[in-house]
N, CA, C and O atoms as a Tinker XYZ file with bonds, in Angstrom:
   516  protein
     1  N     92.658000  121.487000  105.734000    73     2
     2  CA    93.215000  120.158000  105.942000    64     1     3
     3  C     94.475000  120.021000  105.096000    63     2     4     5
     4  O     94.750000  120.616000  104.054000    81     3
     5  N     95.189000  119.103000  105.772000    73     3     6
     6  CA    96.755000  119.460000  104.936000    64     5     7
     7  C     97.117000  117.993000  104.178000    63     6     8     9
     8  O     96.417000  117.045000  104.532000    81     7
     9  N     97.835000  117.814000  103.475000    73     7    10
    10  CA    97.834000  116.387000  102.752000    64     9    11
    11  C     97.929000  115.185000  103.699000    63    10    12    13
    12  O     97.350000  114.103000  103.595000    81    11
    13  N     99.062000  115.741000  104.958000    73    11    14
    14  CA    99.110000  114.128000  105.902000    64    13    15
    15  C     97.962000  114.283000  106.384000    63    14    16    17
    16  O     97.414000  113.182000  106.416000    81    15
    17  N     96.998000  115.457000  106.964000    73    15    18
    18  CA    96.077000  115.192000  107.797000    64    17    19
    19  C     94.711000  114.139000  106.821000    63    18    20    21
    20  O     93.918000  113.215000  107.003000    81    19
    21  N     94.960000  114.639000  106.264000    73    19    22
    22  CA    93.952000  113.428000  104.746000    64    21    23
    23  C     94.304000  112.311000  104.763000    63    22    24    25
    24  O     93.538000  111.349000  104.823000    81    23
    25  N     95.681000  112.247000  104.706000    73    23    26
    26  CA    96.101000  110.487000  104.859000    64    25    27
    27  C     96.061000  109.730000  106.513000    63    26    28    29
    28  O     96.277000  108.533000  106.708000    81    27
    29  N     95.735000  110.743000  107.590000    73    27    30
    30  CA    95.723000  110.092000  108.721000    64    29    31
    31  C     94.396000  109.942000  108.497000    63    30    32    33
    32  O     93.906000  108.819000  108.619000    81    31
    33  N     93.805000  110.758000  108.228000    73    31    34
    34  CA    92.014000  110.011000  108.573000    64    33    35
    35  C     91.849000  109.098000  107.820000    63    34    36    37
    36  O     91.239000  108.241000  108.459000    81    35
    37  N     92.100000  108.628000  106.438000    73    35    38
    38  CA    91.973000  107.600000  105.241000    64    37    39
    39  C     92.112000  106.546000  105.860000    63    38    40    41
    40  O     91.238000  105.705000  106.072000    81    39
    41  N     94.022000  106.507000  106.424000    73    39    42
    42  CA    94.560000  105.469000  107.248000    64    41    43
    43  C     93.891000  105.062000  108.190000    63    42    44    45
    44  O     93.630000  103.863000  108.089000    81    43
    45  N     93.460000  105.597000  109.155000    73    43    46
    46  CA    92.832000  105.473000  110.164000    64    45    47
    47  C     91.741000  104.348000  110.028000    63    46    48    49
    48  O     91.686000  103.226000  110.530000    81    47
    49  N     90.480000  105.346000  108.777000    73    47    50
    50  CA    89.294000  103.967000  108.549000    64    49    51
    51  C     89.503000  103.587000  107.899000    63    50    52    53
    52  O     88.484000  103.042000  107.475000    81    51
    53  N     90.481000  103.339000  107.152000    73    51    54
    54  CA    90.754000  101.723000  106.467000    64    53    55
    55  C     90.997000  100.501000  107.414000    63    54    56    57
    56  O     90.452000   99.397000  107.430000    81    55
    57  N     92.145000  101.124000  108.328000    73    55    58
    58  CA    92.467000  100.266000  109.142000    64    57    59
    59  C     91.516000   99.177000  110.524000    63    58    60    61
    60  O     91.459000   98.002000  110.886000    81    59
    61  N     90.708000  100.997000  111.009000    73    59    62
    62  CA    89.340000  100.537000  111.366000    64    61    63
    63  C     88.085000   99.944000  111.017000    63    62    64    65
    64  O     87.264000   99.610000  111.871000    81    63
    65  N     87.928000   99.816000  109.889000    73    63    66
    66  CA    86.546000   99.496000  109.410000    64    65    67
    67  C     86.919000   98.410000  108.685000    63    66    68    69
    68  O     85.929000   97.691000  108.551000    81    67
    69  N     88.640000   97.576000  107.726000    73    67    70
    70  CA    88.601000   96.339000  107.040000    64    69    71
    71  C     88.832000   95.071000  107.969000    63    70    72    73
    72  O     89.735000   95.275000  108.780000    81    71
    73  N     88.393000   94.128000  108.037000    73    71    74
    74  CA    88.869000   92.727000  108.536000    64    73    75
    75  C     88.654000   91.600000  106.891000    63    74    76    77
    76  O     88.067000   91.954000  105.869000    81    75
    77  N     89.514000   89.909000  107.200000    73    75    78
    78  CA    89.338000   89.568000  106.088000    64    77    79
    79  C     88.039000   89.359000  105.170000    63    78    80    81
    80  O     88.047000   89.327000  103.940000    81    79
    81  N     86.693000   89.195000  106.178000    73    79    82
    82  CA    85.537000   89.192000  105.894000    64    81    83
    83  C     85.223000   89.891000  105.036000    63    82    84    85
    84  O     84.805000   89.502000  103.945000    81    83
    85  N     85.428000   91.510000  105.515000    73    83    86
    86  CA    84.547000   92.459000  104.901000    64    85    87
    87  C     85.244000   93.551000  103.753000    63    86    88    89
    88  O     84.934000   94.708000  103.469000    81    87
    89  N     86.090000   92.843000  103.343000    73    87    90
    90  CA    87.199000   93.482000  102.173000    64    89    91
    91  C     86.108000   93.179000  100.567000    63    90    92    93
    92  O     85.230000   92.391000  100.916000    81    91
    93  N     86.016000   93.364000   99.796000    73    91    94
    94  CA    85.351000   93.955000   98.774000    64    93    95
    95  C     86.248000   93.439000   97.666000    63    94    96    97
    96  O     86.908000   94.229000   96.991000    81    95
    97  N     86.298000   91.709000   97.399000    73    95    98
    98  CA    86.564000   91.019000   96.650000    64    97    99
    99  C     85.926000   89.812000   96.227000    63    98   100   101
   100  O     85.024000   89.279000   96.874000    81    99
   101  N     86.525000   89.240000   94.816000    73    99   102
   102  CA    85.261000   88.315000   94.041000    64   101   103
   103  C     85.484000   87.283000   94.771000    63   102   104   105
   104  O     86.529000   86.948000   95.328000    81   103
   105  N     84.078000   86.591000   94.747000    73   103   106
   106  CA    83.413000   85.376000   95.852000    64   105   107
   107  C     84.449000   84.416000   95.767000    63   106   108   109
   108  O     85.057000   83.945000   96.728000    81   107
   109  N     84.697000   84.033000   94.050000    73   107   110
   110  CA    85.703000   83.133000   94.276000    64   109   111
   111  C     87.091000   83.054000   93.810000    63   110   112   113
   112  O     87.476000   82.191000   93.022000    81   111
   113  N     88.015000   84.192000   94.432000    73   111   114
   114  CA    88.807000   84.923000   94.590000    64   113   115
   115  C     89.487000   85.560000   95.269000    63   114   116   117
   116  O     90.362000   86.163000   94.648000    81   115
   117  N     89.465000   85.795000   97.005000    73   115   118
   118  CA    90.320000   86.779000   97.037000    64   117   119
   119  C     91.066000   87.242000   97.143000    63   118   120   121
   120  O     91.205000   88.015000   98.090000    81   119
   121  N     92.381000   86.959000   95.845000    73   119   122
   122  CA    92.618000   88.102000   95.814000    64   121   123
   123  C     92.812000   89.352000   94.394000    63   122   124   125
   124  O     93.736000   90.078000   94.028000    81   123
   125  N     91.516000   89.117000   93.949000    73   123   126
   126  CA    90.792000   89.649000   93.093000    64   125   127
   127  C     89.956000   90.906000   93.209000    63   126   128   129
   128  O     88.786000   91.059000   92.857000    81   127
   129  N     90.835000   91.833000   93.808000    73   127   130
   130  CA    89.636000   93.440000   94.249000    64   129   131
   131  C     88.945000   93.508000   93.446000    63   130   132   133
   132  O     89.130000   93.166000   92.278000    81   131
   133  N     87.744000   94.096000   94.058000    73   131   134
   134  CA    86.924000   95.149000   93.216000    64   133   135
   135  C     86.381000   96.081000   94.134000    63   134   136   137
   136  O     86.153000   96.026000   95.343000    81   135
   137  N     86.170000   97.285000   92.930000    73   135   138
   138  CA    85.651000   98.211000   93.434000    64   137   139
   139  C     84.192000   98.254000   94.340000    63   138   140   141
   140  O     84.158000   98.572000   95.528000    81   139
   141  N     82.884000   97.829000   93.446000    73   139   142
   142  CA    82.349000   97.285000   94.060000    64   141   143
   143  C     81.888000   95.798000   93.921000    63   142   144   145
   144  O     81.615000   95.156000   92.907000    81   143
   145  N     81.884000   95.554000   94.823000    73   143   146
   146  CA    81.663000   93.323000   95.233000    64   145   147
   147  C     80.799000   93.031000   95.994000    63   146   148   149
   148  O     80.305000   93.969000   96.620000    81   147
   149  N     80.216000   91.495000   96.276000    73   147   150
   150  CA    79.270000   91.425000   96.739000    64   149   151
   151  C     78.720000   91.724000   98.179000    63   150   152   153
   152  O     79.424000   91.714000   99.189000    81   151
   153  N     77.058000   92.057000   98.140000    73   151   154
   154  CA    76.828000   92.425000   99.286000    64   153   155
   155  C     76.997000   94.171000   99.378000    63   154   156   157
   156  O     77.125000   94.670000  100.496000    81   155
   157  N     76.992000   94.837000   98.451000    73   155   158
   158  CA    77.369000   96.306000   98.555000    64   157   159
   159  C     78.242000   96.961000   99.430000    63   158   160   161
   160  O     78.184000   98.017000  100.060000    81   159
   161  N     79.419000   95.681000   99.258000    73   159   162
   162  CA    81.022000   96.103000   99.850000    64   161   163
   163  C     81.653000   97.070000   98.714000    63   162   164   165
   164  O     81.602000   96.943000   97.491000    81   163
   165  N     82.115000   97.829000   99.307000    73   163   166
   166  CA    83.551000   98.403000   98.225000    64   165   167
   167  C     84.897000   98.330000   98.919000    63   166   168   169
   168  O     85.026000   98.445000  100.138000    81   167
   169  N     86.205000   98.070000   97.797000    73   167   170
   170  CA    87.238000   98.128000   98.632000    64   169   171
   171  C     87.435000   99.229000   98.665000    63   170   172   173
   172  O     86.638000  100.012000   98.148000    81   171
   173  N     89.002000   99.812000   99.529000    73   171   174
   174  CA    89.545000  100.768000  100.693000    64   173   175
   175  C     88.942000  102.010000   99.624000    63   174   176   177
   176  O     88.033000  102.774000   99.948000    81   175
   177  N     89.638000  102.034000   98.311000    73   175   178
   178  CA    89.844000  103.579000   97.435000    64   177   179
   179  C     88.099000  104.065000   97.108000    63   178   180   181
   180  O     87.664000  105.216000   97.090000    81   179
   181  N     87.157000  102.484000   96.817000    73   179   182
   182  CA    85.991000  102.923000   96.326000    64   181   183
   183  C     85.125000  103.612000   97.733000    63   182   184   185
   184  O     84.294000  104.520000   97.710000    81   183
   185  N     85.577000  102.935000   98.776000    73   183   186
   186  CA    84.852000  103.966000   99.817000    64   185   187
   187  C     85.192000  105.325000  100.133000    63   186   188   189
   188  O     84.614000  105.926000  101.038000    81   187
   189  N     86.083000  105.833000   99.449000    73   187   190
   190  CA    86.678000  107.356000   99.877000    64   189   191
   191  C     85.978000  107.537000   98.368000    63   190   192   193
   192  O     86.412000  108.673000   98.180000    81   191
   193  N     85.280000  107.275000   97.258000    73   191   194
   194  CA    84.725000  107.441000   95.906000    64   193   195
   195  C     83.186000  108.559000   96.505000    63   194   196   197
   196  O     82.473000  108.443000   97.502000    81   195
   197  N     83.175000  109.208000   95.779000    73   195   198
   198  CA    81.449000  110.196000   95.860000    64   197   199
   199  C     80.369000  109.127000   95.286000    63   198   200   201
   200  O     79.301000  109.066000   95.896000    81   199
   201  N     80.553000  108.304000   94.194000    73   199   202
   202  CA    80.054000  107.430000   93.906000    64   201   203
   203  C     80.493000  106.174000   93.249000    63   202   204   205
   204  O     81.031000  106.469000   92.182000    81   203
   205  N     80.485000  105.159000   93.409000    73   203   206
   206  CA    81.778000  103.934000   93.613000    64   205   207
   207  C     80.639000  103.350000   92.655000    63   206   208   209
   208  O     81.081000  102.239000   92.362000    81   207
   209  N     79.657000  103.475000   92.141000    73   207   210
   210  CA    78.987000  102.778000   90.841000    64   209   211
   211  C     79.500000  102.920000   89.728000    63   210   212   213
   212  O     79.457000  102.087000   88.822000    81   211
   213  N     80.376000  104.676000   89.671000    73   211   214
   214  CA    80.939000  104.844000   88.265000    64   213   215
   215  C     82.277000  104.486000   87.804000    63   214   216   217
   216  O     82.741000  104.544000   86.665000    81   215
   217  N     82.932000  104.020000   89.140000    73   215   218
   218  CA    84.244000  103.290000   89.121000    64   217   219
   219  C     84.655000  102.464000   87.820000    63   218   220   221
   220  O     83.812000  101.676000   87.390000    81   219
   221  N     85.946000  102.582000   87.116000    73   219   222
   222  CA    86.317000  101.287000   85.778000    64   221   223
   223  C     86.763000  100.084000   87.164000    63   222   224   225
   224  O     87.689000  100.114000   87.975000    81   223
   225  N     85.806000   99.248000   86.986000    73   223   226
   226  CA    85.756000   97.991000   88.167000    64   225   227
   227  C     87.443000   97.602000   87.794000    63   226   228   229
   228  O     88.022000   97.607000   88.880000    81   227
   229  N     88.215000   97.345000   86.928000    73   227   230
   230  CA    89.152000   96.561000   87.043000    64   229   231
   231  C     90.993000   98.211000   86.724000    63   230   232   233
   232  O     92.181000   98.063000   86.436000    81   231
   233  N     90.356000   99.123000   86.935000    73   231   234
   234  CA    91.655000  100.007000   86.461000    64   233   235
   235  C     91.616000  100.608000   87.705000    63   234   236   237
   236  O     90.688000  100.749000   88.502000    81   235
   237  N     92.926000  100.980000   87.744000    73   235   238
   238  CA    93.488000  101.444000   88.882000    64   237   239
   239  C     93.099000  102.623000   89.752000    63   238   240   241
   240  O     92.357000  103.370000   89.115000    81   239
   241  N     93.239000  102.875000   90.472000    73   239   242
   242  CA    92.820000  104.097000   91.453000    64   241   243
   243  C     93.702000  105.417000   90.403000    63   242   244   245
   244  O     93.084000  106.469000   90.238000    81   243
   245  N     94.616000  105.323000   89.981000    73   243   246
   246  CA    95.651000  106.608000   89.665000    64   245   247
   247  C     95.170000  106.681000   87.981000    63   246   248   249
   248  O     95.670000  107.467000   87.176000    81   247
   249  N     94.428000  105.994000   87.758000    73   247   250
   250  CA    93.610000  106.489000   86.136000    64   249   251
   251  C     93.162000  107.423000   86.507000    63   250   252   253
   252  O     93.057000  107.706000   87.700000    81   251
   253  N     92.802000  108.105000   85.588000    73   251   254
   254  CA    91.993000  109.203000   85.694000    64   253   255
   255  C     90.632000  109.317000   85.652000    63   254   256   257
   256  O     90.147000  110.295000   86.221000    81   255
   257  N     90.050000  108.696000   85.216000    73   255   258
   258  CA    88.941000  108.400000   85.494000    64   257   259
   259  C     87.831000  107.896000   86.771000    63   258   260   261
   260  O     86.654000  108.161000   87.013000    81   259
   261  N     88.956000  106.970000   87.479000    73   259   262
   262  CA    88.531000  106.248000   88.657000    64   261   263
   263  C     89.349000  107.461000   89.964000    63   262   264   265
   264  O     89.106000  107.535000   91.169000    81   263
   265  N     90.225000  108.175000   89.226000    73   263   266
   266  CA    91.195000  109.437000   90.543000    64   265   267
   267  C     89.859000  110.041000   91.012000    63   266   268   269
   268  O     89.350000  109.966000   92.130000    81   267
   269  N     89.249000  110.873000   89.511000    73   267   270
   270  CA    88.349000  111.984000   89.424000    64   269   271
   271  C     87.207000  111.884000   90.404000    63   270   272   273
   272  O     86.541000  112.793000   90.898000    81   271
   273  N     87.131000  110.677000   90.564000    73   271   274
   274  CA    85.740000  110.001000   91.416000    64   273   275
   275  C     85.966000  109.962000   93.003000    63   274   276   277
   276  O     85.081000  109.589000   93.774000    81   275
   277  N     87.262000  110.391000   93.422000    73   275   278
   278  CA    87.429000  110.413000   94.745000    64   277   279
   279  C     86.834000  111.601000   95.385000    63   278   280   281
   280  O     86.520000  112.544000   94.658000    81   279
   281  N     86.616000  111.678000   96.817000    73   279   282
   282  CA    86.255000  112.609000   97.556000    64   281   283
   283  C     87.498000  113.515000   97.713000    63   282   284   285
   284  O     88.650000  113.184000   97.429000    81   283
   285  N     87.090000  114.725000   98.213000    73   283   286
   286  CA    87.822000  115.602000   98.337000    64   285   287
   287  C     89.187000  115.475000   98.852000    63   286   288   289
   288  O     90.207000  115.803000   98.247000    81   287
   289  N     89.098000  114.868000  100.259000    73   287   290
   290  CA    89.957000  114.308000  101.272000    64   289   291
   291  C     90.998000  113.148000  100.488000    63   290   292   293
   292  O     92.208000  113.089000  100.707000    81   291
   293  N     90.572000  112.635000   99.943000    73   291   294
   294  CA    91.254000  111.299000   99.102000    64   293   295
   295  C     92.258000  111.581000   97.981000    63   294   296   297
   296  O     93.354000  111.058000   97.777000    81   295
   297  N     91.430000  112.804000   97.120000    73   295   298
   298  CA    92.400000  113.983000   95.833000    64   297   299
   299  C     93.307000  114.380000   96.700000    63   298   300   301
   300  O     94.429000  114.158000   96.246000    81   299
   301  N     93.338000  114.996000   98.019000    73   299   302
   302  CA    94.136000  115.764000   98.612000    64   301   303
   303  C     95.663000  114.969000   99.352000    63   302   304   305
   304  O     96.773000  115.433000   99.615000    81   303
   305  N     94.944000  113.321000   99.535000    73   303   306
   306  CA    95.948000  112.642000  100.302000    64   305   307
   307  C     96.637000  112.409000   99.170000    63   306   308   309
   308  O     97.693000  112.090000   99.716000    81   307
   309  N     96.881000  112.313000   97.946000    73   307   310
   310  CA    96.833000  111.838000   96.578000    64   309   311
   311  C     97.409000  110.472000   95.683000    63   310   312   313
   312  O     97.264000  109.376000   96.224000    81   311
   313  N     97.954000  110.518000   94.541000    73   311   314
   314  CA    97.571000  109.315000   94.323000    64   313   315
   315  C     98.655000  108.430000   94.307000    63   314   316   317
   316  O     98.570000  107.589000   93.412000    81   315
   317  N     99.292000  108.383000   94.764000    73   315   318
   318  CA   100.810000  107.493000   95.613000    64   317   319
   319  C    100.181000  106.858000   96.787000    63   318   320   321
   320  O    100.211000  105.631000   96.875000    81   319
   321  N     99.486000  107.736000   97.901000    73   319   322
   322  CA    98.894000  107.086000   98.788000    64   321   323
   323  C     97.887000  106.279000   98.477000    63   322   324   325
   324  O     97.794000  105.125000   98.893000    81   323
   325  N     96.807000  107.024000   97.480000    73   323   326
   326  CA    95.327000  105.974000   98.023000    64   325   327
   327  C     95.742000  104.819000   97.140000    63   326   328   329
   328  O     95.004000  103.842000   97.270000    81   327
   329  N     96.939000  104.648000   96.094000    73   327   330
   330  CA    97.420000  103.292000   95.542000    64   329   331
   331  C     97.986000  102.495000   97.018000    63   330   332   333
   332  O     97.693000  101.305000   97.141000    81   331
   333  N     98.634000  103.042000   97.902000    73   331   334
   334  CA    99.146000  102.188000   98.781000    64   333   335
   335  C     98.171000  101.674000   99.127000    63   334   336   337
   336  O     98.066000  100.448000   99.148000    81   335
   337  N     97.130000  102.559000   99.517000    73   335   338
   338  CA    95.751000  102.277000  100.246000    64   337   339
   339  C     95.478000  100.873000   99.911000    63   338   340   341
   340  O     95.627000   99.798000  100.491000    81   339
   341  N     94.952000  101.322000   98.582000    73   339   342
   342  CA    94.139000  100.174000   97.779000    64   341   343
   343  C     94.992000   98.986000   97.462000    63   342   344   345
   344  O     94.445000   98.109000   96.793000    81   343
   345  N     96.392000   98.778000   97.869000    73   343   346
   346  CA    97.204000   97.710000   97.971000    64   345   347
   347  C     97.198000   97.386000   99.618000    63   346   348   349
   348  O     97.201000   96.164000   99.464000    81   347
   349  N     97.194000   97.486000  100.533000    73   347   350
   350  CA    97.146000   97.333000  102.024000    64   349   351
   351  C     95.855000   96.238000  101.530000    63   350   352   353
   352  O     95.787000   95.009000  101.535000    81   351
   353  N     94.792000   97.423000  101.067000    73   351   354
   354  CA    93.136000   96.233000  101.044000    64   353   355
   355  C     93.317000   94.636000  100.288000    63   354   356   357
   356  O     92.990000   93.602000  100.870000    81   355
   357  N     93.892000   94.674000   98.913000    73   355   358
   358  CA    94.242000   93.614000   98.340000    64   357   359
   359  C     94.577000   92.626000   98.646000    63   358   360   361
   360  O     94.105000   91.517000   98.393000    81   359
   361  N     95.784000   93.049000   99.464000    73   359   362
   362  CA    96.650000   92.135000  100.101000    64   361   363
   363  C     95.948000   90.542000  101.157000    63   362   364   365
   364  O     95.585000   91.072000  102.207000    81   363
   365  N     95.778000   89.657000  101.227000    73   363   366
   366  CA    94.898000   88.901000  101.962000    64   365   367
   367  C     95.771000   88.813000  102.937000    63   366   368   369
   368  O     95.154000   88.827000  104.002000    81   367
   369  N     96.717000   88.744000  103.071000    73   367   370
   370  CA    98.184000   88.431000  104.150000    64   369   371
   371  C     98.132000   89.316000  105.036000    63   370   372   373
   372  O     98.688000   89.106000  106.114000    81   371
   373  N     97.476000   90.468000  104.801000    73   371   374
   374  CA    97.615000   91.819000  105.201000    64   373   375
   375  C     96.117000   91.611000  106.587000    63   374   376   377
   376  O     96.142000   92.429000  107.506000    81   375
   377  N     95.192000   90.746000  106.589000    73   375   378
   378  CA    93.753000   90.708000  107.129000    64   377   379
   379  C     93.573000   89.332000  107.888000    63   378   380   381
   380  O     93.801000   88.257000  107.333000    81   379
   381  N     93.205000   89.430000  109.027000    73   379   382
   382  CA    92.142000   88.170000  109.635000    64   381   383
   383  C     91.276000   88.512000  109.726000    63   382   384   385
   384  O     90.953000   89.564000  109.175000    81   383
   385  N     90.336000   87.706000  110.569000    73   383   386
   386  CA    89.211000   88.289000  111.754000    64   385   387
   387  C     89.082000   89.488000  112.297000    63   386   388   389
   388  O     88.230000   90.367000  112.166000    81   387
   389  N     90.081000   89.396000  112.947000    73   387   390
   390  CA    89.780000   91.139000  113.450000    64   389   391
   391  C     90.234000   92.095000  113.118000    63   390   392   393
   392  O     89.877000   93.190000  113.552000    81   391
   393  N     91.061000   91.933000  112.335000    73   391   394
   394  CA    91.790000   93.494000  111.364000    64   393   395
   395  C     92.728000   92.745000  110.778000    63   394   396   397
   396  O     92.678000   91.589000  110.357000    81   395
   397  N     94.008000   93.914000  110.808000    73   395   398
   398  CA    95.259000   94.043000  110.523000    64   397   399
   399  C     96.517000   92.492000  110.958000    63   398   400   401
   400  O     97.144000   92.829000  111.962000    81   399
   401  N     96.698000   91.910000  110.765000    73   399   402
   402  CA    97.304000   91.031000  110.640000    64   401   403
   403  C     99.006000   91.733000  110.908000    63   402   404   405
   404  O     99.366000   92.821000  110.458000    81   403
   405  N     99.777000   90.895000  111.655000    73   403   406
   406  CA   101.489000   91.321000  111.807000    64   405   407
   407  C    101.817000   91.853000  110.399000    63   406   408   409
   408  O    102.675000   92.713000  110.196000    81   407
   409  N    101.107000   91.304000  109.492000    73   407   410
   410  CA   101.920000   92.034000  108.155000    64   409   411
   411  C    101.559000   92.936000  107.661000    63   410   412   413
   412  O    102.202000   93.721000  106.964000    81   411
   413  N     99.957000   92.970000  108.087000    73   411   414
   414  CA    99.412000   94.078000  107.654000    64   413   415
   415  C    100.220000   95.601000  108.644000    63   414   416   417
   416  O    100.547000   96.612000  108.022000    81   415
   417  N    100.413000   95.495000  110.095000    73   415   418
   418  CA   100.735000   96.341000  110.596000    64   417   419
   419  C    102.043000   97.024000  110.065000    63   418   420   421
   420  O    102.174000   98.219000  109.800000    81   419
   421  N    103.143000   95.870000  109.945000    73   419   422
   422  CA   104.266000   96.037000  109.345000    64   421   423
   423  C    103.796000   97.206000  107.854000    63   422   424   425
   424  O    104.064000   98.401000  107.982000    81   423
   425  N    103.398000   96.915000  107.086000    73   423   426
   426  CA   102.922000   97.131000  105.795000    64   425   427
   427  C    102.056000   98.789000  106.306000    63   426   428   429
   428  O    102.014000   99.545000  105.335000    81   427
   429  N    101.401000   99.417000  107.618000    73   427   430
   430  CA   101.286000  100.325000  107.766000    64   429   431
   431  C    102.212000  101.238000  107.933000    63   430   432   433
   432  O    102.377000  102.348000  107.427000    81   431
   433  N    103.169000  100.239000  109.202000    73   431   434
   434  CA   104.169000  101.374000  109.153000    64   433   435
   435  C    105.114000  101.738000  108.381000    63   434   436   437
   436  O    105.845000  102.723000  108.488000    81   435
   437  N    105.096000  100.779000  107.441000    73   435   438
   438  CA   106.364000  101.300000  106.265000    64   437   439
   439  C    105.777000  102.182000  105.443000    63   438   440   441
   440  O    106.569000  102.723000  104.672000    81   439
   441  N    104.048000  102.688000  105.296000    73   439   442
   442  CA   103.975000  103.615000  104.665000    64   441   443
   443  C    103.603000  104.507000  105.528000    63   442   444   445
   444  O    102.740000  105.214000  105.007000    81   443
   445  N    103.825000  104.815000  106.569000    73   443   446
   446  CA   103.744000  105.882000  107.848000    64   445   447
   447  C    105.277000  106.424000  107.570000    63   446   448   449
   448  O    105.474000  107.633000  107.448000    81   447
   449  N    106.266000  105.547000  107.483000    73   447   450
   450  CA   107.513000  105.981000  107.217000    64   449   451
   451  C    107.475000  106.444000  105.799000    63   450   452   453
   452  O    108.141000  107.463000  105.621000    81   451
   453  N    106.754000  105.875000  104.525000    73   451   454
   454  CA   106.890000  106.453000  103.282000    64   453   455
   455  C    106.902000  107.840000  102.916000    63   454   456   457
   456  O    107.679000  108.533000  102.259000    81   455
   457  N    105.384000  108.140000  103.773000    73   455   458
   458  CA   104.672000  109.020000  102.831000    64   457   459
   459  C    104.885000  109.988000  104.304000    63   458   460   461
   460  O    104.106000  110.938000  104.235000    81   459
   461  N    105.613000  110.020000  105.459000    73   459   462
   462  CA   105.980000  110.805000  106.898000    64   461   463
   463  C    105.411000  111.035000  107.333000    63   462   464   465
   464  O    105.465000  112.091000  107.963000    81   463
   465  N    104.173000  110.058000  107.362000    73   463   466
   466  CA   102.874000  110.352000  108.514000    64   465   467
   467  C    103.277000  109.969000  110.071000    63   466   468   469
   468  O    103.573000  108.783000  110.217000    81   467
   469  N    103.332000  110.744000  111.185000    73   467   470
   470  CA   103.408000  109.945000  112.745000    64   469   471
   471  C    102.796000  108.926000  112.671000    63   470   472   473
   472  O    101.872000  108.824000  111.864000    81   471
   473  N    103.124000  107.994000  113.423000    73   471   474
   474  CA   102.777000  106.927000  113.766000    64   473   475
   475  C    101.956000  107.324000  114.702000    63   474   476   477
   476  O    100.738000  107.454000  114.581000    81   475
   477  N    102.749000  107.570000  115.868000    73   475   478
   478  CA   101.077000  108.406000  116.935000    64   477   479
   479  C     99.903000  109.145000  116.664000    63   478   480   481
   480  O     99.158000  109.780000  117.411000    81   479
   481  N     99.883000  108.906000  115.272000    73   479   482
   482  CA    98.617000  109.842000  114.553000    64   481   483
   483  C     97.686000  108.550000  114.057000    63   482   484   485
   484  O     96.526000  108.641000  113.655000    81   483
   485  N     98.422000  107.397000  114.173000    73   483   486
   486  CA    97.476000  106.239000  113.886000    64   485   487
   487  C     97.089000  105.326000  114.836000    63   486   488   489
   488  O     97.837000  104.438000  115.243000    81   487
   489  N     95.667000  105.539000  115.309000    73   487   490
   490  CA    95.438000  104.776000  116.916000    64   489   491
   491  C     95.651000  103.475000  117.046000    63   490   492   493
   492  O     95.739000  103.028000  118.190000    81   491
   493  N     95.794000  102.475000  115.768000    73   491   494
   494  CA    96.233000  100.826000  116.260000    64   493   495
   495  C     97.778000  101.007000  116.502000    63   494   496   497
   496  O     98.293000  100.140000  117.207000    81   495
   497  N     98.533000  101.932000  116.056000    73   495   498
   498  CA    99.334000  101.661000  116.027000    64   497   499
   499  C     99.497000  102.381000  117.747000    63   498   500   501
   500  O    100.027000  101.670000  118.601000    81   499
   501  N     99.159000  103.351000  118.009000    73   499   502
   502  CA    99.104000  104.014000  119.045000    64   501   503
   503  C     98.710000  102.645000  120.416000    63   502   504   505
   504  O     99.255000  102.504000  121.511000    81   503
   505  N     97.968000  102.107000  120.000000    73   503   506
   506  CA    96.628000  100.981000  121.303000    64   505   507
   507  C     98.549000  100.072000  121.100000    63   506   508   509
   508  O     99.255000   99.951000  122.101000    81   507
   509  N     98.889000   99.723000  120.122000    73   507   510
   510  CA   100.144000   98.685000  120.347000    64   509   511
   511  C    101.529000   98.700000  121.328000    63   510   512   513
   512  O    102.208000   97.825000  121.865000    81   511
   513  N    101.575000  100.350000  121.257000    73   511   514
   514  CA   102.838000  100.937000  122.060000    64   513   515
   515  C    102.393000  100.652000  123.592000    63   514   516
   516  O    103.133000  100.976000  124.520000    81   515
């Protein structure tokens, strides 16, 4: 697997699996991530984690401590991306109901352009064309 192919699958189920509901922030807050939050949600970086219990709940994905804890695929996309990652999730502007929000999409493709992932390698963006 090659570094973009890591960041297309990451991208992919983040994009697929967050709406504003089910993002993995404090009750009365959000926009207050955490790693893990209520209901045994985690946000975007703690679900690519081997185990998201040992996470530092409030330090960044690119510590070292909270890096070390990623899955294989996640080390490999590395840590420029899964920070974008875990900023896409944060973002509340970025989420409705059913996903990705105009800003959120915007906010994909500027890191499709960042980090030179195809865009045709990402299926919402693909279902939009």
């Amino acid at each position: 697997m090659t570094q973009t192919e890591a960041q297309i699958l990451i991208l992919n189920d983040v994009i697929s699996h967050y709406n504003i509901n089910n993002r993995s922030v404090s009750e009365n807050n959000s926009r207050n991530c955490l790693y893990n939050g209520p209901d045994g949600k985690h946000c975007a970086a703690a679900r690519w984690m081997i185990d998201p219990s040992q996470a530092r709940e409030y330090g960044s994905i690119i510590e070292e401590e909270n890096f070390k804890l990623l899955k294989p695929e996640a080390k490999l996309a590395g840590e420029r991306f899964m920070k974008a990652i875990q900023q896409l999730h944060d973002e509340v502007e970025c989420w409705d109901e059913k996903g990705l929000t105009f800003i959120g999409i915007t906010e994909v493709i500027y890191y499709c352009n960042y980090f030179g992932i195809p865009e045709d390698k990402i299926n919402l963006l693909k279902e939009l064309k």
